[in-house]
N, C-alpha and C positions, 0 to 999 in steps of 0.2 A: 330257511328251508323252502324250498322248491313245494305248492302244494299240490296234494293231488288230483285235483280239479286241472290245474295249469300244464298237468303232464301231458297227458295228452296231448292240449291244444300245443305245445312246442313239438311234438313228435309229430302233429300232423301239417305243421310249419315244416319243414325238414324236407315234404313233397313237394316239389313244386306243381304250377297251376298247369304248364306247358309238358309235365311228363304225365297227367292224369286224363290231360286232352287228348295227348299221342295215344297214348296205350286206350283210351274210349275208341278213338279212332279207325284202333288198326282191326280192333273187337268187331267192330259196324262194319269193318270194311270186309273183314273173313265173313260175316253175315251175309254180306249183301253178295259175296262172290260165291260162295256156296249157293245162295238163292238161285241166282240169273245167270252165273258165268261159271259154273262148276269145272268145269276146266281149268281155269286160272288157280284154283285150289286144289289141282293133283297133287301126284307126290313129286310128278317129274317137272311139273311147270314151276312148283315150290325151288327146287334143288335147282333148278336153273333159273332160277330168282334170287337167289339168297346171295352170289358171287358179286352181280352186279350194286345188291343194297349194301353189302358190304362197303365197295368202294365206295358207294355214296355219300354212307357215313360216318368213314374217314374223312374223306371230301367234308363234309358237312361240320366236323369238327375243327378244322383249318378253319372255316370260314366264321366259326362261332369262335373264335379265341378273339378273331379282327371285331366283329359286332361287338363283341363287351364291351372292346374300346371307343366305340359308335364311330369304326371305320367300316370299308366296305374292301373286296378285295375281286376284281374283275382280271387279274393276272392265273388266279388258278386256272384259266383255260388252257394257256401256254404251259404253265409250268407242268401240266400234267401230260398237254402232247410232248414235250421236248422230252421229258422221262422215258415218255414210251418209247421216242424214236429214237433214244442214244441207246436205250438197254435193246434194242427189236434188230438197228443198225450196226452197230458197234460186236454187238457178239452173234450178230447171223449166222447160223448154223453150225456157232463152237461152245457149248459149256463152259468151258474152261474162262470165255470173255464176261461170262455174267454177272461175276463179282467186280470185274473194274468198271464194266459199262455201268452199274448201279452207284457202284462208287461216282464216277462222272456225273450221272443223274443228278447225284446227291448234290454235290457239287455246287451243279448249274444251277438246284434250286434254290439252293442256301443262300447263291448270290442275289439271287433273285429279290429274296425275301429281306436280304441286308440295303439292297437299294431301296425299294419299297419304304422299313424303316428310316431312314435316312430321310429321305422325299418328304415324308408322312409325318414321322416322331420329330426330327431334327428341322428342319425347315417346314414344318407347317403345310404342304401344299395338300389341297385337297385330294381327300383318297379315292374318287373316281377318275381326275385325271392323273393322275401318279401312277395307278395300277394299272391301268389303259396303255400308257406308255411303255413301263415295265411289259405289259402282255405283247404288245407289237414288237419290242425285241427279242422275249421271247419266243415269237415266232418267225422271225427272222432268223435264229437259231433253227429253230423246227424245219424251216425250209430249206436250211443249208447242211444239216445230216443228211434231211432224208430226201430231197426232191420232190416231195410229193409224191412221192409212193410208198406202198406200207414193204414191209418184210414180215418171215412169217415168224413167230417165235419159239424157242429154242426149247428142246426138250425137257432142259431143267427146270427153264420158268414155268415149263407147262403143267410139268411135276410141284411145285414149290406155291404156285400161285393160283393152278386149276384143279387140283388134284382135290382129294379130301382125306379124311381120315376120318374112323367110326362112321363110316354114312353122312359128315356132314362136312362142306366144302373147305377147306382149307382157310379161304377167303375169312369166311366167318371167324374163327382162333385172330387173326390178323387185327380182326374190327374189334371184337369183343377186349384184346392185350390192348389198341389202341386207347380206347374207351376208358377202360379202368387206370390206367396211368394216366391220361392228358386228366380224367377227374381227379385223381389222387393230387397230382401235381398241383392243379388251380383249385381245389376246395380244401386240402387237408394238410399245405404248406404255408408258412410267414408270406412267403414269396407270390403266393398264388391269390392269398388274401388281399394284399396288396394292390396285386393286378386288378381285381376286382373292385377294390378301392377308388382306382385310381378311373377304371372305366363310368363307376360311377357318379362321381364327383372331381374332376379335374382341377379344380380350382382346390376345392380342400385339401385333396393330396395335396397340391402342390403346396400348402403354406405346412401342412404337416411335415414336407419338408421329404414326401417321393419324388424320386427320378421320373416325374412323368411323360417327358420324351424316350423315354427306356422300356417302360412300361410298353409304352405304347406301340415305338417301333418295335419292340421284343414280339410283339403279339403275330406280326410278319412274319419273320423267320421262325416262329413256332409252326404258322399256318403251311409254309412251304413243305416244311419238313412231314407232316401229315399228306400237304399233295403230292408228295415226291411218293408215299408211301402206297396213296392211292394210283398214281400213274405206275409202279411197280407192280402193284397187282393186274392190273389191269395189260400191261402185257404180258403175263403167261394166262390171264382169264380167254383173251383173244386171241385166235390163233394169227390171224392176220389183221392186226388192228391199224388202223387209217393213221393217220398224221394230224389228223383233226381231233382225236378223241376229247380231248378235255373241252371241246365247246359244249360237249354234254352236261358239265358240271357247274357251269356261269349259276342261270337260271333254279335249278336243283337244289346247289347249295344253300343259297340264300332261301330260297322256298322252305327248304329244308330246318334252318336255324327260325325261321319268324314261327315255321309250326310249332316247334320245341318250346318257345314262348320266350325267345330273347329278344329284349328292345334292341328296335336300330338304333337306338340315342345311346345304347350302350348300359353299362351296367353289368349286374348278376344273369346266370344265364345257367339254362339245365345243361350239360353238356350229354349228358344218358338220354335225356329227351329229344336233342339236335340227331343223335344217333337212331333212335327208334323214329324220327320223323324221315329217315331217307330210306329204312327199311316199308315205312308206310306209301311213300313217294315210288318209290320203284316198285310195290305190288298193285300198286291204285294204276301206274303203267302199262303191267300187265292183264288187267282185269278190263281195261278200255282196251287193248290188243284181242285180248280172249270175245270181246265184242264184236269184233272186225271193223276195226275206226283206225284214221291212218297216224301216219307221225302226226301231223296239223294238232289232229285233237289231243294229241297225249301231251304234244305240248301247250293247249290251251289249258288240260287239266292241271297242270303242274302252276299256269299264272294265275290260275283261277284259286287254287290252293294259297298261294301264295298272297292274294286279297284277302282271302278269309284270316289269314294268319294275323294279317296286317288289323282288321275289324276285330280280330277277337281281345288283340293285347295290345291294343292302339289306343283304340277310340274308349272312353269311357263310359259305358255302357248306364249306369246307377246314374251320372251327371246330367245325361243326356233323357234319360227316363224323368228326373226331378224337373228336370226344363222345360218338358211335354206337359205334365199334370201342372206346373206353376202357370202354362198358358193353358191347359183349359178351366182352369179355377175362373169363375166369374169376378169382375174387378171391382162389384157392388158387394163381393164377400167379402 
């Protein structure tokens, strides 16, 4: 029998370290915006904040499936322009094309993510040059729907993907369905435990006798399919969205997943936490906006985020502490 002293401390095992930092975070950060940027914490700067954290942390969960596996995936910036510009291109100004231009999307990104794996899982090649690669084709796609120029999007997606219901944006239902299934699936299935297995210990899997080039490339074409999800939203969020859009989400994502408290070496990972850290990321955005500071510095704040992330679940903090006091102990003690 389980005692009940022990109860607890396994219930409070159950939270992880990188959802209890997110959620401290986003606490200090409503604080500090109400303080000095009160604007940033209207009701109309909120509401027109909440579409864009949305895609982020979809975006953010694509790229936390890859980290488990201690890959990296620098392709979500294409796959998410190419989504916008097949579904913004393809059905310009007819309803009616929205469902196959997303269908297409879908598609282009799946393959995306089946190379990817392949490169990655199957032949070994490292995942920043593999995905780099992968991304330059994908934008060579990008460039050859759209020219370089955006289109504006179509009334449905603007309804379906801008719109909201009960006061709250649509966008949100989209992140929160994402959220709860991608967790379901990777914490509460054989299959998902696995995965997490296998990011963890590669080597053991494998004499346990997991498919861990399976594993691993699978964690790709999971991730596409989330940025396919978020480049979806994200053209009815913007009425005229560019052909560059997903170079937004390079930096962001990954920022996003190291604040959640996922190692890049791979392993177990909050995926609730990855999601609340791009809800954080994209309000800490706005709140240096609400300041009057330009792109330059939003995106310093986001690398800057991104070190701290790296110092907080990196470095060993207690090791490094025991190492200080071992050197100032006199060596005549």
């Amino acid at each position: 029998m389980t005692s009940p002293i022990g109860a607890p401390a396994a219930a409070r095992r159950t939270v992880s370290r990188g959802l209890i930092t997110v959620l401290i975070a986003l606490v200090a950060l409503a604080v500090l915006g109400w303080a000095t940027a009160r604007s940033s914490m209207s009701h109309g700067a909120l509401l027109g904040m909440l579409p864009f954290a949305s895609v982020l942390a979809i975006a953010a969960l694509g790229q936390t499936l890859v980290v488990m596996q201690g890959g990296i995936d620098l392709s979500i910036a294409g796959t998410v322009s190419l989504t916008v510009v097949i579904i913004t291109h393809e059905a310009y100004g007819d309803n009616a094309k929205v469902l196959p231009a997303a269908a297409l999307a879908l598609a282009a990104a799946l393959a995306a993510g089946v190379l990817n794996g392949i490169l990655i899982g199957r032949f070994r090649l490292n995942a920043i040059v593999a995905t780099l690669g992968t991304n330059a084709l994908l934008y060579a796609g990008v460039l050859g729907v759209s020219g370089g120029t955006p289109r504006q999007t179509t009334d449905l997606m603007a309804k379906v993907a801008g719109g909201s219901l009960l006061g709250i944006p649509n966008a949100v239902y989209f992140a929160v369905v994402a959220t709860v299934v991608t967790t379901v699936l990777i914490k509460k299935t054989v299959a998902g435990r696995r995965f997490e297995a296998v990011g963890a210990n590669p080597l053991a899997a494998w004499a346990a006798g997991l498919k861990v080039d399976r594993f691993g490339g699978g964690a790709y074409v999971g991730a596409t399919l989330l940025y396919w999800l978020a480049g979806f939203l994200l053209a009815g969020i913007i009425n005229k969205p560019t052909a560059f859009e997903g170079d937004n989400y390079v930096l962001a994502s990954v920022a996003a997943v190291v604040l959640g408290g996922t190692s890049l070496l791979g392993g177990r990972g909050s995926l609730v936490a990855s999601a609340l850290a791009g809800l954080f990321l994209t309000q800490i955005q706005q709140y240096v906006l609400a300041l009057g500071e330009t792109y330059a510095v939003q995106t310093l704040v986001q690398a800057a985020a991104l070190a701290i992330g790296v110092a907080l679940y990196t470095i060993n903090w207690k090791r490094l502490r025991s190492r200080q006091r071992t050197r100032a102990v006199p060596a005549s003690a």
